[in-house]
DRENVEX-939087 format. One record per atom (N, C-alpha, C): x, y, z; residue number from 1; atom name. Coordinates in nm, 2 decimals. Layout:
BEGIN
SITE     east    north       up   resi   name
SITE        X        Y        Z    NUM     CA
...
END
This chain:
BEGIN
SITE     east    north       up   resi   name
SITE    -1.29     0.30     1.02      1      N
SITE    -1.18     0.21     1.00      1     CA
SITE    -1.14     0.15     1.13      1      C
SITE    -1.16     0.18     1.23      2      N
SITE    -1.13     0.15     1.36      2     CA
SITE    -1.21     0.02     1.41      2      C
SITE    -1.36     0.06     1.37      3      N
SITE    -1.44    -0.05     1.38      3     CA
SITE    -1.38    -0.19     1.33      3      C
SITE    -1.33    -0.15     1.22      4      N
SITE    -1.32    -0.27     1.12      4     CA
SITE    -1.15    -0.33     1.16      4      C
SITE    -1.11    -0.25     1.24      5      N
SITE    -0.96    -0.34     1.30      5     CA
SITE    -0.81    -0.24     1.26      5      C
SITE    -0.88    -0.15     1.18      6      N
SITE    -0.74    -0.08     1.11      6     CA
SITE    -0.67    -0.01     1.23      6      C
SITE    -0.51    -0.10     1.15      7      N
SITE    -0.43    -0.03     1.28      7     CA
SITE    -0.39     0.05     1.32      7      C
SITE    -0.40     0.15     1.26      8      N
SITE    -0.36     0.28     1.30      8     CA
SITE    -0.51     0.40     1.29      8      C
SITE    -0.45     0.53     1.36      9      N
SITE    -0.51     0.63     1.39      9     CA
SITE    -0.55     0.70     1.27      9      C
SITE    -0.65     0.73     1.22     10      N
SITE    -0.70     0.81     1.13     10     CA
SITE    -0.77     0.90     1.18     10      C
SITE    -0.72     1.04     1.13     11      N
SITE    -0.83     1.21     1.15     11     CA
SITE    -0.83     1.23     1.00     11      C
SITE    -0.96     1.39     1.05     12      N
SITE    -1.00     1.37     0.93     12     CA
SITE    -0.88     1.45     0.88     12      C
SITE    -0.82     1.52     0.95     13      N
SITE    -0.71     1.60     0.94     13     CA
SITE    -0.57     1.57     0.82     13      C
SITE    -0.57     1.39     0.82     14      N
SITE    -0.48     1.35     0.74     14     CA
SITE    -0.53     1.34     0.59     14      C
SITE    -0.71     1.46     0.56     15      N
SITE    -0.71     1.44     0.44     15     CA
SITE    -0.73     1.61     0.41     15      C
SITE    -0.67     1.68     0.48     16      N
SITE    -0.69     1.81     0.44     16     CA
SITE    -0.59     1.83     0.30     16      C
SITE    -0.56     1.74     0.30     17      N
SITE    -0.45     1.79     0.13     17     CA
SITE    -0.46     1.66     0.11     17      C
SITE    -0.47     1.63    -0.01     18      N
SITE    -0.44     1.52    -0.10     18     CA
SITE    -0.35     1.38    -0.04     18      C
SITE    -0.39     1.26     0.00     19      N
SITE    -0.29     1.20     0.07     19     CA
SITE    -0.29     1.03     0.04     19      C
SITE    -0.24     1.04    -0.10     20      N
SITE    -0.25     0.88    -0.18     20     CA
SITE    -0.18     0.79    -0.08     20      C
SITE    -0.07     0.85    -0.03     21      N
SITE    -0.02     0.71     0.08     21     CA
SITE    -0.10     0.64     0.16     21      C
SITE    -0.18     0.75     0.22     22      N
SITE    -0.30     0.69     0.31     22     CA
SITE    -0.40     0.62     0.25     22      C
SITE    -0.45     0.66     0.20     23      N
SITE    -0.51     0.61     0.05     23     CA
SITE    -0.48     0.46     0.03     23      C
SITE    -0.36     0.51    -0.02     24      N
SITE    -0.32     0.34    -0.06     24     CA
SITE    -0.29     0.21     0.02     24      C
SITE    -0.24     0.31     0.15     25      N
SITE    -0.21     0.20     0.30     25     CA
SITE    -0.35     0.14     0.30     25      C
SITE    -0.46     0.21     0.34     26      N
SITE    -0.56     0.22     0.37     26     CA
SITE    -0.63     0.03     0.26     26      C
SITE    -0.63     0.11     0.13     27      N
SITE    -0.70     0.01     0.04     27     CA
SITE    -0.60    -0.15     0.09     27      C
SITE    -0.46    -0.12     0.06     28      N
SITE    -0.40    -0.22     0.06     28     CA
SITE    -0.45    -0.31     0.18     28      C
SITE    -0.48    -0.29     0.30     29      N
SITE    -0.48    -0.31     0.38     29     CA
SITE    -0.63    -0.38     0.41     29      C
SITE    -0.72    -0.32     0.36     30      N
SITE    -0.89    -0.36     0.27     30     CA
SITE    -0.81    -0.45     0.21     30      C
SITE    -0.79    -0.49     0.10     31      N
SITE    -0.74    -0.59     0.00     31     CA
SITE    -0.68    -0.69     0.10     31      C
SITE    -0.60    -0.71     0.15     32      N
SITE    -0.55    -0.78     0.27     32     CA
SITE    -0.70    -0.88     0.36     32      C
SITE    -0.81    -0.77     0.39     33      N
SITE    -0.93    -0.85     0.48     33     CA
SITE    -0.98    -0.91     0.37     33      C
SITE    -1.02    -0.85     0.27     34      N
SITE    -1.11    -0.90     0.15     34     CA
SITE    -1.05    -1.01     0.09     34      C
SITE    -0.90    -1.03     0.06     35      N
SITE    -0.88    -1.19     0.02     35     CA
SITE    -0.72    -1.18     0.05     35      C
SITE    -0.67    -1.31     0.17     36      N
SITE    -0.53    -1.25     0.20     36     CA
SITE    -0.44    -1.33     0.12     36      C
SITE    -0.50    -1.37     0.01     37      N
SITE    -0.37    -1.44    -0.10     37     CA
SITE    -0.35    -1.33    -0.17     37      C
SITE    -0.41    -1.24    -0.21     38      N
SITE    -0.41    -1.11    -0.29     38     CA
SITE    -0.25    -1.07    -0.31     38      C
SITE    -0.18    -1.07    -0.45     39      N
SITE    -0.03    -1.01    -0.42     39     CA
SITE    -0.05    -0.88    -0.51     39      C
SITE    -0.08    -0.79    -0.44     40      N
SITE    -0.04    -0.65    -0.52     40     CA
SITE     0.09    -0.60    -0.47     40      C
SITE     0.18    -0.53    -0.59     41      N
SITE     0.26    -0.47    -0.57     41     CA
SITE     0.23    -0.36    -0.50     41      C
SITE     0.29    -0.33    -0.40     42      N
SITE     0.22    -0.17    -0.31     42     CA
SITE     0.34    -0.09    -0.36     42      C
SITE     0.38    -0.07    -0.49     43      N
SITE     0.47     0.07    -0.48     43     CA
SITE     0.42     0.13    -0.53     43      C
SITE     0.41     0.31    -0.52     44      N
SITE     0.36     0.39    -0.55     44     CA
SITE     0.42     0.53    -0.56     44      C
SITE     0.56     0.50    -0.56     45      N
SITE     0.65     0.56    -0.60     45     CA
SITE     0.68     0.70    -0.72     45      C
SITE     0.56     0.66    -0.80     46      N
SITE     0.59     0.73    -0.91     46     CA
SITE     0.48     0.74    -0.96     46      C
SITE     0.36     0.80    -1.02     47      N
SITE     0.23     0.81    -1.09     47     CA
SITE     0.21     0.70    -1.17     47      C
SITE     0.31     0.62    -1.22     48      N
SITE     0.25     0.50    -1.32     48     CA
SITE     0.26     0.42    -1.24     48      C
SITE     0.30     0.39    -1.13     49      N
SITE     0.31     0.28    -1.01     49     CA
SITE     0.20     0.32    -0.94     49      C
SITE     0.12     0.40    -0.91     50      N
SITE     0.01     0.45    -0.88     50     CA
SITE    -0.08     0.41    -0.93     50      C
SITE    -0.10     0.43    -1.08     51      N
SITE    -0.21     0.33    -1.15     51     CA
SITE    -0.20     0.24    -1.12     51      C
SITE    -0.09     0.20    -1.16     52      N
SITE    -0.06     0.02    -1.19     52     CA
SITE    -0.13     0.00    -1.03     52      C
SITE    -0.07     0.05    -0.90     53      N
SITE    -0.15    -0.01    -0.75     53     CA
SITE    -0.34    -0.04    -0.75     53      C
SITE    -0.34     0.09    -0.83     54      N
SITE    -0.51     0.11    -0.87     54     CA
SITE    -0.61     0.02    -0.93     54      C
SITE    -0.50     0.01    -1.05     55      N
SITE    -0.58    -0.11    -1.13     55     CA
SITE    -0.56    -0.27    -1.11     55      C
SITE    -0.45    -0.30    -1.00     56      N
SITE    -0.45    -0.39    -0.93     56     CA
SITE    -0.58    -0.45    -0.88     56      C
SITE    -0.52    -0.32    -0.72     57      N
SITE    -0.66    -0.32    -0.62     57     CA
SITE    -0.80    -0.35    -0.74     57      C
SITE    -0.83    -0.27    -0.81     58      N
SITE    -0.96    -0.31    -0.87     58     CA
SITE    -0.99    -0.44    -0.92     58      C
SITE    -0.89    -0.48    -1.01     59      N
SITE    -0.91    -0.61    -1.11     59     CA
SITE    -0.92    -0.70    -0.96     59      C
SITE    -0.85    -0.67    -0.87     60      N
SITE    -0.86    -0.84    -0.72     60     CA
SITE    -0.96    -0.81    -0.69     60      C
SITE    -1.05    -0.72    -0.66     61      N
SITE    -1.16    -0.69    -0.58     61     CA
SITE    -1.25    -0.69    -0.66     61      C
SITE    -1.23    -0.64    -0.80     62      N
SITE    -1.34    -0.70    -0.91     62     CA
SITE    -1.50    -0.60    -0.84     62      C
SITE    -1.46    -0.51    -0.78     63      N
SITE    -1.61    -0.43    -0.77     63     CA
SITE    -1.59    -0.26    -0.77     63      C
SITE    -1.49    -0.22    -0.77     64      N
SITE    -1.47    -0.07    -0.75     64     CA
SITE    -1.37    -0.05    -0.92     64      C
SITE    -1.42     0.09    -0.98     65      N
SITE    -1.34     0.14    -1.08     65     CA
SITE    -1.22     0.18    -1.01     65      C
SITE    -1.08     0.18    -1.12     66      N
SITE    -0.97     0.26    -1.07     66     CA
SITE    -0.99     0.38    -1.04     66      C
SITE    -1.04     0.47    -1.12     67      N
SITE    -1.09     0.64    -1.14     67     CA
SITE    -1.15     0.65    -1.02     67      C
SITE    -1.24     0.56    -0.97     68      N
SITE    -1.32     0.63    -0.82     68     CA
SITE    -1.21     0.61    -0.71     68      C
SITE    -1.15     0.50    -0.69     69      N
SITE    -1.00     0.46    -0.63     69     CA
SITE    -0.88     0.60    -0.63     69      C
SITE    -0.87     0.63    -0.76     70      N
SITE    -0.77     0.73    -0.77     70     CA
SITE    -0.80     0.85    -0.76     70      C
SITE    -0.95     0.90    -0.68     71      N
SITE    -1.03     1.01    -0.65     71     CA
SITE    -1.05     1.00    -0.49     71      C
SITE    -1.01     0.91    -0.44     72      N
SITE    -1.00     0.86    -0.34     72     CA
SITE    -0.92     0.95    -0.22     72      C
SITE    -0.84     1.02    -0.27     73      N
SITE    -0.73     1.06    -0.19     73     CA
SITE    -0.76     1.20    -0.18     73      C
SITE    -0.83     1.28    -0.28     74      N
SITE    -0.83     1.40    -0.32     74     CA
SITE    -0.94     1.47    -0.23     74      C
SITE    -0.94     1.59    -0.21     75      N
SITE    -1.07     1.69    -0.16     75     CA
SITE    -1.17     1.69    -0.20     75      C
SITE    -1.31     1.71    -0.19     76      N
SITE    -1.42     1.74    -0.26     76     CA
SITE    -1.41     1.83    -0.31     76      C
SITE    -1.45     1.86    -0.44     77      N
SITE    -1.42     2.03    -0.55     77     CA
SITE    -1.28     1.99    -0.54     77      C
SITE    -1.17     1.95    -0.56     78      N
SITE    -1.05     2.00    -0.61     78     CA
SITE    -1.00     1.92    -0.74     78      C
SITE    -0.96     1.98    -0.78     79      N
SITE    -0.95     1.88    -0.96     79     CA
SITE    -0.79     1.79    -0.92     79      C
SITE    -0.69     1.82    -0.85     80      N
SITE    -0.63     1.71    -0.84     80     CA
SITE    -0.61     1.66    -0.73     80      C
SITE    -0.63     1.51    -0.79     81      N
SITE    -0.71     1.42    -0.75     81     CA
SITE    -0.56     1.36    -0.68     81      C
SITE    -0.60     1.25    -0.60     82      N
SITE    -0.46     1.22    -0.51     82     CA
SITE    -0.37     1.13    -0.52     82      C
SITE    -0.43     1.04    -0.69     83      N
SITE    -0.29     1.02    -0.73     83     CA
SITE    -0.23     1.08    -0.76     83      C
SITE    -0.22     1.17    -0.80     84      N
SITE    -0.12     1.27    -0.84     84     CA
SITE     0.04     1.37    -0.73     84      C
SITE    -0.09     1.32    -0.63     85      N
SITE    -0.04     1.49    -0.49     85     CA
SITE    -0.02     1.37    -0.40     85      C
SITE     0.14     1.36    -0.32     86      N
SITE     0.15     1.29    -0.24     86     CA
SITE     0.17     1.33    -0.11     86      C
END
């Protein structure tokens, strides 16, 4: 991410537990380089506002499923996944 201009510090550390904010800063922030008329709501407040961010980001970028997006945040082997776990 650094390469690519992201402004802040990422370890891998900020993914030892499930961590949709970052997650989602992260995507929104992708969506932002990939087309900057793009208006997604970024609240994610609440698990249905989490989708609703998910299937956003997907339908504007038109190449990634929500499900792999909302798997995004989560650990390898752990069944919940990081929309869920904030």
């Amino acid at each position: 991410m650094r390469s690519l201009g992201y402004p802040r510090i990422i370890s891998m550390e900020n993914f030892r537990n499930p961590n949709f904010e970052l997650v989602a800063d992260c995507l929104d922030w992708l969506l932002q380089r990939y087309d900057d008329s793009a208006d997604v709501d970024d609240d994610i407040s609440t698990e249905t506002d989490r989708v609703n961010f998910l299937k956003a980001v997907a339908q504007v970028s038109g190449r990634t499923s929500p499900r792999a997006l909302a798997g995004a945040g989560a650990r390898r082997g752990s069944r919940s996944g990081g929309l869920y776990h904030q």
